[in-house]
SEMI-204793 format. One record per atom (N, C-alpha, C): residue number from 1; atom name; x negated, y, z negated; residue in one letter. Coordinates in steps of 0.02 Angstrom, whole numbers, always signed. Layout:
<pts>
@pos = NUM site = CA xx = X yy = Y zz = Z code = A $
...
</pts>
This chain:
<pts>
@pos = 1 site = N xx = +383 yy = +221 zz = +1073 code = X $
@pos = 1 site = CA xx = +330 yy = +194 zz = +1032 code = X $
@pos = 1 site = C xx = +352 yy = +192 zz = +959 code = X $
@pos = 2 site = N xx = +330 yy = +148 zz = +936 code = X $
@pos = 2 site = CA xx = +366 yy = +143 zz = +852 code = X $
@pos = 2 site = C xx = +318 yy = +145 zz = +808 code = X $
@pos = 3 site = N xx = +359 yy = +212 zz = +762 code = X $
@pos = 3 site = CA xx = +273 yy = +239 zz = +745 code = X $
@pos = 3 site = C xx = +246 yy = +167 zz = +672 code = X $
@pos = 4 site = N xx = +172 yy = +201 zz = +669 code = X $
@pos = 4 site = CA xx = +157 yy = +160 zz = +605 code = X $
@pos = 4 site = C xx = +177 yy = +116 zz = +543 code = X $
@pos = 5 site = N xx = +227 yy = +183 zz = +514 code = X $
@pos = 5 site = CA xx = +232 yy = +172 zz = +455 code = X $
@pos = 5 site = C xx = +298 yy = +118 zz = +451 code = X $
@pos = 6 site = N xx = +338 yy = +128 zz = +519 code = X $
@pos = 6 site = CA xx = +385 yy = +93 zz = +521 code = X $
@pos = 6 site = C xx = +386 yy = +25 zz = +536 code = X $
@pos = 7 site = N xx = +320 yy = -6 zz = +567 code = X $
@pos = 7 site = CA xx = +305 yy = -72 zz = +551 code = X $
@pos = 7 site = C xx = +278 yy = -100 zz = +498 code = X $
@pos = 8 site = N xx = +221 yy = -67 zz = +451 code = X $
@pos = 8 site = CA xx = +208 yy = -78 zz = +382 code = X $
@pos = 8 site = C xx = +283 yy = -69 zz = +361 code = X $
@pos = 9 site = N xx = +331 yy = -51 zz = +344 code = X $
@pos = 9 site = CA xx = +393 yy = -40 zz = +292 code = X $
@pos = 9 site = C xx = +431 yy = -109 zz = +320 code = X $
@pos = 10 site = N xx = +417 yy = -131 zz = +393 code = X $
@pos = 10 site = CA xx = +458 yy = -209 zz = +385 code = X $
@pos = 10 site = C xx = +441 yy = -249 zz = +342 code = X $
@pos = 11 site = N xx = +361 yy = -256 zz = +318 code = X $
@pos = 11 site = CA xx = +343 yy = -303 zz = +273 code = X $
@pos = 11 site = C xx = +344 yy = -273 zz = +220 code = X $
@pos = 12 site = N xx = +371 yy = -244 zz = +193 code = X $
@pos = 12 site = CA xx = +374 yy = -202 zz = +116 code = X $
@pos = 12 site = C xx = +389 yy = -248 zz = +59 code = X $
@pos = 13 site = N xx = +442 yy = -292 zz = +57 code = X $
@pos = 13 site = CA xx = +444 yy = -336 zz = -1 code = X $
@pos = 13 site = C xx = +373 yy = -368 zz = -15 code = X $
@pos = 14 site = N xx = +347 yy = -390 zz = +39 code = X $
@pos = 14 site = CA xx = +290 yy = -415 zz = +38 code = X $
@pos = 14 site = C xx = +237 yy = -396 zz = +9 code = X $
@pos = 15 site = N xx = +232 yy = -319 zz = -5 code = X $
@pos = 15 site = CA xx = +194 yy = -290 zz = -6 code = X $
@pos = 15 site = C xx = +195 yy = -262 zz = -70 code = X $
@pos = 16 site = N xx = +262 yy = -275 zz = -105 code = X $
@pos = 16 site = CA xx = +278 yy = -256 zz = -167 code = X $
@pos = 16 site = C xx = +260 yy = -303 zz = -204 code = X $
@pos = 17 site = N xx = +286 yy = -366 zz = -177 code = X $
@pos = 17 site = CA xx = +251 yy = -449 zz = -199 code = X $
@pos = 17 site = C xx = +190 yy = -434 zz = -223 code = X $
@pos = 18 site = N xx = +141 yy = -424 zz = -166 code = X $
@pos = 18 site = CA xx = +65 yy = -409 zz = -185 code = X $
@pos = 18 site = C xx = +37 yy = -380 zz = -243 code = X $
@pos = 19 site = N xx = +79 yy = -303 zz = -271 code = X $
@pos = 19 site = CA xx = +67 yy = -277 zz = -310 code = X $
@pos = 19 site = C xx = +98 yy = -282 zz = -373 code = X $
@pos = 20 site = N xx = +140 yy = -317 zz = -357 code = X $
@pos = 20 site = CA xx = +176 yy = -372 zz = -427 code = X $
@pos = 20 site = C xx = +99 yy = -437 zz = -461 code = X $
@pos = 21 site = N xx = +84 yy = -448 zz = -386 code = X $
@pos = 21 site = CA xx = +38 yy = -527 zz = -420 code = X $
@pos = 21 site = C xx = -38 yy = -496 zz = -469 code = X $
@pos = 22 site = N xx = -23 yy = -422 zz = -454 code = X $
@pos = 22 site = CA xx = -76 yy = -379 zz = -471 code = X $
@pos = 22 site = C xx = -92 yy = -387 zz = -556 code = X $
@pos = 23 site = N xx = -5 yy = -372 zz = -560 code = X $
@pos = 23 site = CA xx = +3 yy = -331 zz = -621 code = X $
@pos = 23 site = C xx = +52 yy = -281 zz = -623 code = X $
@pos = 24 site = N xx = +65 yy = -259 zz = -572 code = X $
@pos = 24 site = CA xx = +125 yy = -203 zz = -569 code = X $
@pos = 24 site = C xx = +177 yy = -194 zz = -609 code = X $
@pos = 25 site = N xx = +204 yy = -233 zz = -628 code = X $
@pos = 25 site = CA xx = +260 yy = -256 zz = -643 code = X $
@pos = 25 site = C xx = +306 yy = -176 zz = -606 code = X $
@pos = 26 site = N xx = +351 yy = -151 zz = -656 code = X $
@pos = 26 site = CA xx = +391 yy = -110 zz = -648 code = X $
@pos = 26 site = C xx = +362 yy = -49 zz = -599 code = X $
@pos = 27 site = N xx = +336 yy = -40 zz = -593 code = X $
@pos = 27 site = CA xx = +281 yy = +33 zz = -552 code = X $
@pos = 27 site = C xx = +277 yy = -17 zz = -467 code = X $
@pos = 28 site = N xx = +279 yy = -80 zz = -465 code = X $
@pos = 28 site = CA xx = +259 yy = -116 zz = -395 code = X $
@pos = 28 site = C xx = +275 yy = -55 zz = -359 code = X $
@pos = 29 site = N xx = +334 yy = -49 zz = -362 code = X $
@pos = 29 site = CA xx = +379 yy = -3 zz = -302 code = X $
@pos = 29 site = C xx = +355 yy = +65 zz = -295 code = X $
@pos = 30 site = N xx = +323 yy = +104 zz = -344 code = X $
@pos = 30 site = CA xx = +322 yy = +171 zz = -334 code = X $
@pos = 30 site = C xx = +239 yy = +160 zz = -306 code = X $
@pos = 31 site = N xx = +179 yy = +113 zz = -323 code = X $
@pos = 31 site = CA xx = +128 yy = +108 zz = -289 code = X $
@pos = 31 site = C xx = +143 yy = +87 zz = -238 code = X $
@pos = 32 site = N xx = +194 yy = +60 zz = -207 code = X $
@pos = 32 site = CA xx = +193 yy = +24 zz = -121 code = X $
@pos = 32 site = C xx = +196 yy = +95 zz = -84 code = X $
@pos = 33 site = N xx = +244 yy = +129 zz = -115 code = X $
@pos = 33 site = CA xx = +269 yy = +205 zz = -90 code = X $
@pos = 33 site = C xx = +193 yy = +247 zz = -80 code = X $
@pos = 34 site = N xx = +162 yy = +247 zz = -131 code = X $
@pos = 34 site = CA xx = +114 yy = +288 zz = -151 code = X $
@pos = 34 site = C xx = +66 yy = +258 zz = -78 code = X $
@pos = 35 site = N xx = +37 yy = +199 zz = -71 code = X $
@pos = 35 site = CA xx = +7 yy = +188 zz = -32 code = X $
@pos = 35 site = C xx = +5 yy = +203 zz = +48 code = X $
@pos = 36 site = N xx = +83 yy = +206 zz = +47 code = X $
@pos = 36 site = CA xx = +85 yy = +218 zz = +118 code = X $
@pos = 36 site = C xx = +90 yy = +283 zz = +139 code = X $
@pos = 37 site = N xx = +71 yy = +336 zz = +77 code = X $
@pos = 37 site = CA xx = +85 yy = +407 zz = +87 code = X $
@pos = 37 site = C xx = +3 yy = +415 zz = +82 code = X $
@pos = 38 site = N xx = -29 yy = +378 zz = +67 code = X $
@pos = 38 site = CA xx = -108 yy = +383 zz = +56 code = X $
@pos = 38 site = C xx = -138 yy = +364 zz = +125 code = X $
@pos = 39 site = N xx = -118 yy = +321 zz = +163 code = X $
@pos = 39 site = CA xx = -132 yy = +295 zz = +242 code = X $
@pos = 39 site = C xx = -117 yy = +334 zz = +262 code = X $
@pos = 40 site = N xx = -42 yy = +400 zz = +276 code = X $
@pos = 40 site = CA xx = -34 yy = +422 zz = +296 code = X $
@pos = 40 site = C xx = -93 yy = +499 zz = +287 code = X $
@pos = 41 site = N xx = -104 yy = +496 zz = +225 code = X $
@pos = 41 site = CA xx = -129 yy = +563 zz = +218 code = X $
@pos = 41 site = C xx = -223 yy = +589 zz = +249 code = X $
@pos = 42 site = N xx = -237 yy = +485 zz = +237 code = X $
@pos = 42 site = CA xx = -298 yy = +466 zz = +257 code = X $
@pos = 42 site = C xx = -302 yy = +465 zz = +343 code = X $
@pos = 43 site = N xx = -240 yy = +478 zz = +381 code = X $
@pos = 43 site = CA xx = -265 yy = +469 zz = +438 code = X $
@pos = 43 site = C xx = -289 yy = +396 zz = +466 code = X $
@pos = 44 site = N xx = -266 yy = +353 zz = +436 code = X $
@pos = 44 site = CA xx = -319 yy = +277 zz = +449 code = X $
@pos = 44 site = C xx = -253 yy = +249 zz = +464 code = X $
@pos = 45 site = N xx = -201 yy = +251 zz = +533 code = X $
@pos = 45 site = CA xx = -156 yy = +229 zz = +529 code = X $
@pos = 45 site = C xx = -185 yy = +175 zz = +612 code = X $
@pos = 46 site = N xx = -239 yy = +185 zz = +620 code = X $
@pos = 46 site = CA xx = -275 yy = +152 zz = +685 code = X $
@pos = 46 site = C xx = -315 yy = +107 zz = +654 code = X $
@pos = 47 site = N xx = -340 yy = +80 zz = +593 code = X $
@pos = 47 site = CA xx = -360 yy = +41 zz = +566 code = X $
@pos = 47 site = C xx = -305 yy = -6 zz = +539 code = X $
@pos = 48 site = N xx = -242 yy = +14 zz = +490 code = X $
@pos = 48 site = CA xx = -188 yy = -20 zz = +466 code = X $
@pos = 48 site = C xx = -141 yy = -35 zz = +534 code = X $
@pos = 49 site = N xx = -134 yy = -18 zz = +590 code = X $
@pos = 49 site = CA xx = -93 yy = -58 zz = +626 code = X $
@pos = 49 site = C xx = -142 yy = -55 zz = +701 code = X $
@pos = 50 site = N xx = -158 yy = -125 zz = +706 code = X $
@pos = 50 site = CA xx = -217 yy = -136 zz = +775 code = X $
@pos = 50 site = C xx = -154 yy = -167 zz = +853 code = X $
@pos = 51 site = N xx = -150 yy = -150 zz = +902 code = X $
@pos = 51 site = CA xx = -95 yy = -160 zz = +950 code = X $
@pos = 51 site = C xx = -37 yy = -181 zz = +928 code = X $
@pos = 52 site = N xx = +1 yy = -152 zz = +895 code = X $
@pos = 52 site = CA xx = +88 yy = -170 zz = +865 code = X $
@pos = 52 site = C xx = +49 yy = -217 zz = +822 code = X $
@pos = 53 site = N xx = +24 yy = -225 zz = +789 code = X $
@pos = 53 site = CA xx = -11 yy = -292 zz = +739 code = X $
@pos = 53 site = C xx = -18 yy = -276 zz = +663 code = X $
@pos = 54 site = N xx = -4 yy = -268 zz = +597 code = X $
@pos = 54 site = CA xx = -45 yy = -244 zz = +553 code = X $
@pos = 54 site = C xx = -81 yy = -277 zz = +538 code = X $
@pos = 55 site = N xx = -147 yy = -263 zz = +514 code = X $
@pos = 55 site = CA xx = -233 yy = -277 zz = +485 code = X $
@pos = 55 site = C xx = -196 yy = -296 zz = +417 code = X $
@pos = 56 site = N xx = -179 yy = -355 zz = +405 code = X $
@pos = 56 site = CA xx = -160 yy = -354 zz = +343 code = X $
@pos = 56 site = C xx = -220 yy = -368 zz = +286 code = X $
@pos = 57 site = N xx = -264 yy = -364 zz = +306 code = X $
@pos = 57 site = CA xx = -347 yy = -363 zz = +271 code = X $
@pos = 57 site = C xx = -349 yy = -294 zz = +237 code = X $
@pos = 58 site = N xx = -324 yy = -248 zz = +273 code = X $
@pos = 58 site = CA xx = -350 yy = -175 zz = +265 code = X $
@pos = 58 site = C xx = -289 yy = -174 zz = +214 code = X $
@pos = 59 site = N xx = -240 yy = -158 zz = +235 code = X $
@pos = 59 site = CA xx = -182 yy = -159 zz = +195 code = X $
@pos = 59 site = C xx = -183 yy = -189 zz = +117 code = X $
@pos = 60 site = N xx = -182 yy = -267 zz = +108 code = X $
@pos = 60 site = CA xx = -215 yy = -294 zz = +57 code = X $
@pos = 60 site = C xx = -269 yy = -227 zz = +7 code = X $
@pos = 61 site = N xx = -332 yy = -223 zz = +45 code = X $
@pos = 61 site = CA xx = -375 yy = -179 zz = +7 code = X $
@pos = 61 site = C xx = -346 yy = -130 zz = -22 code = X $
@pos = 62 site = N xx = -310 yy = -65 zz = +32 code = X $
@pos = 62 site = CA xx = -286 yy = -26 zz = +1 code = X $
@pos = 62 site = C xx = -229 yy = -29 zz = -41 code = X $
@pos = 63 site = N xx = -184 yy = -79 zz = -69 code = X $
@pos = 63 site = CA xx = -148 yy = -99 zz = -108 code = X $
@pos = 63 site = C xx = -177 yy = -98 zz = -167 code = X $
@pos = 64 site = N xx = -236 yy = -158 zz = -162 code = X $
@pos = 64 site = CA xx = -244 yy = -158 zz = -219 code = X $
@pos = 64 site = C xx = -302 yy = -111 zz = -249 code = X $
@pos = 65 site = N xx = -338 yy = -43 zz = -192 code = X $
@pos = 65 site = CA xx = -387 yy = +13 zz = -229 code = X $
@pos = 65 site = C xx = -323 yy = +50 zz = -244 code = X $
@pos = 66 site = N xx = -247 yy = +62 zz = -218 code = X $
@pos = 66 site = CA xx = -202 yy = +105 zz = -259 code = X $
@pos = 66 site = C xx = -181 yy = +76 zz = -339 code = X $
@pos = 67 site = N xx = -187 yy = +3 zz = -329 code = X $
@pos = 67 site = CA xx = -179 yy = -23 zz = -404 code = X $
@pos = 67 site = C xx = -235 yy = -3 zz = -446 code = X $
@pos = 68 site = N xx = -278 yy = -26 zz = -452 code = X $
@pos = 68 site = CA xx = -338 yy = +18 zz = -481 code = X $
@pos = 68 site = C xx = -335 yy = +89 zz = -511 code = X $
@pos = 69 site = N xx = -314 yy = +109 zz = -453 code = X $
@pos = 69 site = CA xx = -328 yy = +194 zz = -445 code = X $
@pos = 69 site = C xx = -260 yy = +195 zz = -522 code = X $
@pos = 70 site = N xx = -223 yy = +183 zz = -487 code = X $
@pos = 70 site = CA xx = -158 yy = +194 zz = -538 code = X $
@pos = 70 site = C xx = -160 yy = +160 zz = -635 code = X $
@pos = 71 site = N xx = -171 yy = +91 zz = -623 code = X $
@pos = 71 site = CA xx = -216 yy = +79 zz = -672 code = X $
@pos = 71 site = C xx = -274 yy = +116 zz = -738 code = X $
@pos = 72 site = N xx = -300 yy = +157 zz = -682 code = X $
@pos = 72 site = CA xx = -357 yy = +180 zz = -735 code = X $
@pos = 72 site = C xx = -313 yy = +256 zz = -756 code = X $
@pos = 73 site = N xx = -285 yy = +292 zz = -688 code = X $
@pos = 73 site = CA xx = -229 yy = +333 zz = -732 code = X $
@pos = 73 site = C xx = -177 yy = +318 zz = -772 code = X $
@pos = 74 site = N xx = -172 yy = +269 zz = -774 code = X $
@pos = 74 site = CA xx = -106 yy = +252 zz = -852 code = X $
@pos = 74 site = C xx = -137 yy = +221 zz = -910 code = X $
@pos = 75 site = N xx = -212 yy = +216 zz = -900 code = X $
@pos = 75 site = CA xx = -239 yy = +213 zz = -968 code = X $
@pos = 75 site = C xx = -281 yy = +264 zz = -991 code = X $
@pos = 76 site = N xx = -261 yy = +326 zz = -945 code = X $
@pos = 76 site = CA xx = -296 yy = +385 zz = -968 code = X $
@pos = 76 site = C xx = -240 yy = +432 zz = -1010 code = X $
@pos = 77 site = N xx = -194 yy = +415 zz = -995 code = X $
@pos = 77 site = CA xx = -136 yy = +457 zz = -1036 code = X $
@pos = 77 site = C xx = -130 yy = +410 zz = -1096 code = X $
@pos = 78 site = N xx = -96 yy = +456 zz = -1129 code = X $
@pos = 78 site = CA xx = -104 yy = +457 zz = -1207 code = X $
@pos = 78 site = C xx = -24 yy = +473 zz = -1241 code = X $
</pts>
């Protein structure tokens, strides 16, 4: 069986793309990382991949609530 994370990481450029069209610029990469350690930590790995398939709806979302999230912490530092 091939776990989760290892079919989300085939589409990873993709996914860095996403968080580039965000705004990311230089950070894309360390939020793609960040996200998939957040699915992992959330347990919601039966929502992000439905029969060998990823929900790329769900995925999308949580991309861009880690952009956000990250966002409002880099305009809280000083």
């Amino acid at each position: 069986m091939i776990h989760y994370l290892q079919i989300l990481s085939e589409c990873h450029d993709e996914w860095v793309s996403i968080i580039r069209s965000f705004g990311g610029g230089i950070y894309s990469e360390d939020i793609v990382q960040e996200t998939y350690l957040r699915i992992d930590k959330a347990g919601c790995k039966n929502k992000i991949v439905i029969d060998g398939e990823i929900n790329r709806g769900f995925m999308w979302i949580t991309l861009r609530n880690n952009y956000i999230n990250f966002s409002k912490q880099k305009s809280k530092v000083t």
